[in-house]
C-alpha positions in Angstrom: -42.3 82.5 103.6 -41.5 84.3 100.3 -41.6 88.1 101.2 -44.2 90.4 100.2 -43.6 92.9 96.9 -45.3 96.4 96.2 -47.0 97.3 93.0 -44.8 99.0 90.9 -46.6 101.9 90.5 -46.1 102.1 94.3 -42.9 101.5 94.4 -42.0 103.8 91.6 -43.8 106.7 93.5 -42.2 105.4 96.6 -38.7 105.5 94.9 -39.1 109.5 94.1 -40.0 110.3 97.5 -36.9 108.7 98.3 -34.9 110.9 95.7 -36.8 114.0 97.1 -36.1 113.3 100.6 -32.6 112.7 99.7 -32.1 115.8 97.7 -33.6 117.6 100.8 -31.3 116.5 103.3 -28.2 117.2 101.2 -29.7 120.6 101.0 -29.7 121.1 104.8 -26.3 119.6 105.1 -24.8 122.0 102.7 -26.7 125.0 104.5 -25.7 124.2 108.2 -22.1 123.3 107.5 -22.1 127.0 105.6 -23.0 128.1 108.9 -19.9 126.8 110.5 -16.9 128.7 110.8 -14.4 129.4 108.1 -11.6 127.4 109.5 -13.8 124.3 110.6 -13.7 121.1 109.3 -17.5 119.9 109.1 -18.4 116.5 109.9 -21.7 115.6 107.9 -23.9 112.2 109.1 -27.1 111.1 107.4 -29.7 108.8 108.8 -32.4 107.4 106.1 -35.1 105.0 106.0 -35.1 102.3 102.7 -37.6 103.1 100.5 -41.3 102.0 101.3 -44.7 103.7 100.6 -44.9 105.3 103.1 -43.7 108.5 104.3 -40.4 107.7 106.6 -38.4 110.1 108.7 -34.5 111.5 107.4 -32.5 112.8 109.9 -29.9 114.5 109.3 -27.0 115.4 111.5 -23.9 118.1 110.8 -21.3 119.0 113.2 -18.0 120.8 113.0 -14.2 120.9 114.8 -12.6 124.4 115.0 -9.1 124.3 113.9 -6.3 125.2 116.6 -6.0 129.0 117.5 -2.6 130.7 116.3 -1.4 133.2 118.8 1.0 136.0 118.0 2.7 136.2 121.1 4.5 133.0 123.2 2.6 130.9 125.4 3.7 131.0 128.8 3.9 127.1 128.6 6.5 127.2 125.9 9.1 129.3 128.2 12.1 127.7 130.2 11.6 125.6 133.2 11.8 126.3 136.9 15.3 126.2 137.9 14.7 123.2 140.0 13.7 121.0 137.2 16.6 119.6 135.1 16.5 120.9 131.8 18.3 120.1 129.0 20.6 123.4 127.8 18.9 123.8 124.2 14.9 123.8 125.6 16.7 126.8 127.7 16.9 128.9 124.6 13.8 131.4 124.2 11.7 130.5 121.5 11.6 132.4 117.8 8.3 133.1 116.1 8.7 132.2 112.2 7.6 135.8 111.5 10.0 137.9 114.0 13.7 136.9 115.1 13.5 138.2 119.2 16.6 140.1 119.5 18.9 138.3 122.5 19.3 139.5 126.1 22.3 140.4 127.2 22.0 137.2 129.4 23.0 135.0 126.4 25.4 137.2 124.6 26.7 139.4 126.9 28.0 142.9 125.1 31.0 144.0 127.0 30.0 147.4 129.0 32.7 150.5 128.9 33.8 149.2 132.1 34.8 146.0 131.1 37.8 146.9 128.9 38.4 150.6 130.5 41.6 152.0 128.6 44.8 152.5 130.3 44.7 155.9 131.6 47.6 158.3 131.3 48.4 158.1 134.6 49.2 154.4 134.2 51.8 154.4 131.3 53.6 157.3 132.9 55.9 158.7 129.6 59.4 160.6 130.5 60.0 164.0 130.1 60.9 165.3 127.1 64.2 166.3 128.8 65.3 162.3 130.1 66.6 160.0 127.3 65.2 156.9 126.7 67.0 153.7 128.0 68.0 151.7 125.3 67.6 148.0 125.7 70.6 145.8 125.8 71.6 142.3 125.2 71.4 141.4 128.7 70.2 143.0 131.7 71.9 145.5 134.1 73.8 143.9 136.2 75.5 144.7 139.6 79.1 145.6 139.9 79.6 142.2 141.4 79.0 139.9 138.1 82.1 141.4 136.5 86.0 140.4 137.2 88.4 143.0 136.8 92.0 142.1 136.5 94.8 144.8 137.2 98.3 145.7 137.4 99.9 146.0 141.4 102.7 147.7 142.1 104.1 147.5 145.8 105.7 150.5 145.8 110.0 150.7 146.1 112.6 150.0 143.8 111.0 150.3 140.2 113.3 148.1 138.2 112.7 145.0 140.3 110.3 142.8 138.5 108.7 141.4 141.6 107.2 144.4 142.6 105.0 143.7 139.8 102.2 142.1 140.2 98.7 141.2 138.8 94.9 140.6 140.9 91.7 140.0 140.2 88.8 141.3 142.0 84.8 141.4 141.5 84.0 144.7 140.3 82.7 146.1 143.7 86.1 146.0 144.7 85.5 142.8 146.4 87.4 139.1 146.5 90.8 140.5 145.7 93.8 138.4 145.5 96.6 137.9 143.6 97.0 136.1 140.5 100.6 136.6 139.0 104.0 137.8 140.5 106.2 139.6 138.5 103.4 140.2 136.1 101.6 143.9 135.1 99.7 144.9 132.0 96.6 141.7 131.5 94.8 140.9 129.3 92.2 138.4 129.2 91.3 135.9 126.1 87.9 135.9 124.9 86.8 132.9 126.7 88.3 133.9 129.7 90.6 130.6 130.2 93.7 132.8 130.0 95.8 135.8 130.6 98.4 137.3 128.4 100.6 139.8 130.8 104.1 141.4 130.3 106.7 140.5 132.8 108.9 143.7 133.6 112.0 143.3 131.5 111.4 139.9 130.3 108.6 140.3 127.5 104.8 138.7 126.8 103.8 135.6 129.0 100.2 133.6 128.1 99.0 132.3 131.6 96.7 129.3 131.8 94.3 129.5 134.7 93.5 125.5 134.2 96.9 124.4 134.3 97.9 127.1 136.2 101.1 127.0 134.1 103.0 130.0 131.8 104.7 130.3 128.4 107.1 132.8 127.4 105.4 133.8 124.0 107.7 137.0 123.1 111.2 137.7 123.9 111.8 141.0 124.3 112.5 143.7 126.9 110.0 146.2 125.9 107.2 144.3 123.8 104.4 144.6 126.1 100.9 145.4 125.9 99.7 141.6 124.2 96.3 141.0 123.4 93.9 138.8 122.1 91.6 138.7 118.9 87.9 138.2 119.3 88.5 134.2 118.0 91.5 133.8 120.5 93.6 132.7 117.6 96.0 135.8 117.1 97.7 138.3 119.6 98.6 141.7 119.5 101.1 143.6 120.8 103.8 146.5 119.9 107.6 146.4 120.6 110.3 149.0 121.0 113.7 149.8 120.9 115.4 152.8 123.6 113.0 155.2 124.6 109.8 154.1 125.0 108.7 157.4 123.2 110.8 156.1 119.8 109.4 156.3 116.4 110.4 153.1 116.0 107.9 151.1 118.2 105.8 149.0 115.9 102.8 146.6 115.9 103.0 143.5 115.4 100.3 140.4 115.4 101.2 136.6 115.7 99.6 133.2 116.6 99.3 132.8 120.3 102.1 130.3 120.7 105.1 133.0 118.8 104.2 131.7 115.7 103.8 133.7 112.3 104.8 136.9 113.1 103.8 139.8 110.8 104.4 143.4 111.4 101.8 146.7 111.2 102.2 150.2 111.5 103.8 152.1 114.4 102.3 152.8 117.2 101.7 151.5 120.4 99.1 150.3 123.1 96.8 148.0 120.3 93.0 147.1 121.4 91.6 144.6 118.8 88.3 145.2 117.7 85.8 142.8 119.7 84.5 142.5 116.0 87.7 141.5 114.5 88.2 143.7 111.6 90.4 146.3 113.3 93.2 147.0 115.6 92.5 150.4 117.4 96.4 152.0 118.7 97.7 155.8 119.9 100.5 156.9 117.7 101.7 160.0 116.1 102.0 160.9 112.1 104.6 163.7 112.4 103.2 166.2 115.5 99.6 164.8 114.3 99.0 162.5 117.0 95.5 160.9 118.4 93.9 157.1 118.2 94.2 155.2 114.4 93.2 151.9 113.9 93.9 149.6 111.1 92.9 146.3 109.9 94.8 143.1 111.4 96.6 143.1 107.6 98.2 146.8 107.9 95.8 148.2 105.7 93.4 151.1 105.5 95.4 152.8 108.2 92.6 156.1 109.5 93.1 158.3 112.0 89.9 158.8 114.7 90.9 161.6 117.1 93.5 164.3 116.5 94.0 165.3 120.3 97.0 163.6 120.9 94.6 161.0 123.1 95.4 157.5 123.9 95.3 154.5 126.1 92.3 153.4 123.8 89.7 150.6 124.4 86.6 149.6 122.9 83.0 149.2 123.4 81.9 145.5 123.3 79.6 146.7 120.0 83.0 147.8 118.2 81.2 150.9 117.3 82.8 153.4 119.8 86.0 153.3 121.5 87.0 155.0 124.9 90.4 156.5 125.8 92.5 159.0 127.9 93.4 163.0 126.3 95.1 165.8 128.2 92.3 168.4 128.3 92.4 171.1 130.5 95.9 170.6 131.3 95.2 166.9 133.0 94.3 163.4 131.5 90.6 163.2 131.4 88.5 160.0 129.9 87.1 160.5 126.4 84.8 158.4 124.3 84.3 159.4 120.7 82.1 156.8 117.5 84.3 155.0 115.5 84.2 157.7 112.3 85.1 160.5 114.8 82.0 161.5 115.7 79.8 162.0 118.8 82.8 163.0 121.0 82.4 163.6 124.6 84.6 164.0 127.7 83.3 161.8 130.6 85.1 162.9 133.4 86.5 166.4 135.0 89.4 166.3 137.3 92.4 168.0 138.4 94.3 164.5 138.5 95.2 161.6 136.2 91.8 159.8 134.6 93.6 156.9 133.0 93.4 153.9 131.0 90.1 153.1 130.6 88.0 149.9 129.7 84.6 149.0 129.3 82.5 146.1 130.9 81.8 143.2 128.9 77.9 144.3 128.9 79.0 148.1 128.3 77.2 149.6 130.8 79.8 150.7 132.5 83.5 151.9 132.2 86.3 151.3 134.6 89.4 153.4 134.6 92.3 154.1 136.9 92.7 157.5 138.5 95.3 159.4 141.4 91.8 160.8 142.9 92.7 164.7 142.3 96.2 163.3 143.5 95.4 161.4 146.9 95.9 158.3 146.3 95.5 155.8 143.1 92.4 153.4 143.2 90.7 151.9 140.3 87.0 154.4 139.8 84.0 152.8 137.8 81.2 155.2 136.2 78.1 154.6 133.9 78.8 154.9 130.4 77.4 158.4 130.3 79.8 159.5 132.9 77.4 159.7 135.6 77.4 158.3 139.3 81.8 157.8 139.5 83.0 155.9 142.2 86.1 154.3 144.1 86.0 150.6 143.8 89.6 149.8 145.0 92.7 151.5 146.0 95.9 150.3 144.2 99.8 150.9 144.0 100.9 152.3 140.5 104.0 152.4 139.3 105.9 155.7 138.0 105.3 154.6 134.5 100.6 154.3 135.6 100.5 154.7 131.4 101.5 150.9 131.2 99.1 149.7 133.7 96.5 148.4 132.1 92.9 146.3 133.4 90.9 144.1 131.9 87.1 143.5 132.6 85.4 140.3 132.3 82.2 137.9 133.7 83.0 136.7 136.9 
């Protein structure tokens, strides 16, 4: 059945009513998606009939979906968590608007209150008074009386020209352990590493004892050379030697190697302390009636007086910058210590008895001397440094000559 045409004058009328219709409805679409809001995005549909003659119905259809809401402040949804639901540690973190970095709580970067970090109050650091000197560090720390050896000359008592009434001991430096280490022996000496003693034998000369071996050598022949010592290196000993009266001018130093060898003499004098630096030999002597403590270098040069008070006995401090030593003040032997150019001189002690022969600890913090006790009784007396807090360690027997009776202080 072959389908039925219009005329065409109908259909040509029928085709503008079609155009009309159609420019219509786009003329209603445009005028209600104008009515929706600014940030929609309309959604136009348009229902038409095909052209015919007659009059068909166009319905057109607009809608419209708003666009998401921006907020200014946080949702609630976007905050952390309950604590009873595991969250990872970054969703934790409070969320940052684009326009306004939050500031942080102090619950993420805590800033330290005044009480965190309170400064030290001045009760705290207590400072001394202006009147108490400051302690000076040392090289070690204080140690007791007990970490030292001393080593000392003995005399029973008697006949003073038999030799074995000479004798030497060692003690700690309490005053405790004593015992005897060498008969006929008086005036020791220890080396530097403390393996061995040089001594005088009464009448005899200098002797270098061996505390390994236990064995002896006769290193000087000589009734008077006495007072032997060693250098810092242990490779060279000093010692002085005299002829007649043991107040001669002609009582020299002399140094030499350890086993007699290489002798070389030095100025007069007598009672030498080396230098626990090396570079000099400290000595009592006189220069006409100028008498005092000189020192001069182990090659009997640059002779220098220190003292001029006709002081002696001389030892030094184990930084070789001061040296200690007996001087007749106040009509009795008192101890001294003075700085190695003469200056800073002090007098340590104040007795009406002999304060003798003194020697420092191996730490110098402290000095030990020999002393009659204001005449009672002879005992070897420790004191600080300073001078302060003196005590009796040990009582001994001196002999009438007490100026040759020398001690040594060591480790124990």
């Amino acid at each position: 059945m072959q389908p039925q045409l219009c005329p065409i004058a109908d259909c040509v009328r029928a085709k503008k009513r079609s155009i009309a219709w159609l420019i219509l409805a786009l003329a209603m679409a445009l005028l209600v998606a104008g009515c929706a809001p600014a940030d929609s995005t309309p959604q136009i549909v348009f229902v038409t009939e095909t052209a015919s003659p007659t009059p068909a119905v166009m319905v057109v259809t607009a809608t419209y979906t708003a666009a998401p809401e921006e907020s200014t402040a946080v949702p609630t949804e976007t905050l952390p968590a309950p604590m009873d639901t595991a969250v990872p540690t970054a969703t934790k973190k409070p969320l940052l608007l684009p326009t306004k970095q939050p500031l942080p709580t102090h619950t993420d970067t805590p800033e330290p209150a005044a009480t965190d970090t309170p400064k030290p109050a001045a009760t705290e650091t207590p400072q001394p008074p202006a009147d108490t000197p400051t302690p000076k560090p040392t090289s070690r720390p204080q140690a007791s009386l007990s970490a030292y050896r001393v080593i000392y000359s003995n005399f029973d008592g008697g006949d003073e020209t038999d030799e074995y009434k000479y004798s030497v001991w060692v003690m700690r430096g309490d005053g405790g352990a004593a015992s005897e280490l060498l008969r006929p022996a008086v005036e020791p000496a220890y080396s530097p590493n403390g393996k061995k003693v040089a001594y005088y034998r009464p009448f005899n000369g200098i002797w270098i004892y061996d505390l390994a071996s236990k064995g002896a050598n006769h290193v000087v022949v000589g009734d008077y050379a006495e007072f032997g010592s060693f250098s810092p290196d242990g490779k060279r000993l000093v010692f002085h030697e005299w002829v007649g009266n043991w107040w001669s001018a002609d009582v020299y130093l002399f140094t030499m190697n350890p086993d007699g060898s290489d002798r070389t003499r030095l100025p007069q004098g007598i009672r030498p302390a080396w230098s626990p630096k090396g570079g000099l030999i400290a000595f009592d002597s006189c220069r006409g009636t100028n008498c005092g403590i000189f020192v001069v270098q182990p090659n009997g040069q640059g002779l220098r007086q220190v003292t001029s008070d006709g002081g002696g006995k001389v030892s030094w401090a184990p930084n070789g910058q001061r040296l200690v030593y007996s001087a007749d003040n106040d009509g009795d032997p008192e101890i001294c210590i003075v700085n190695l150019d003469g200056s800073g001189w002090k007098q340590l002690t104040k007795n009406k008895g002999n304060d003798t022969l003194p020697v420092f600890s191996p730490d110098g913090q402290y000095i030990y001397f020999l002393s009659d006790q204001n005449g009672t009784a002879w005992a070897i007396r420790v004191m600080r440094a300073d001078g302060s807090d003196a005590k009796t360690v040990r009582k001994v027997g001196v002999p009438p000559r007490w100026q040759f009776s020398r001690l040594w202080v060591n480790w124990w």
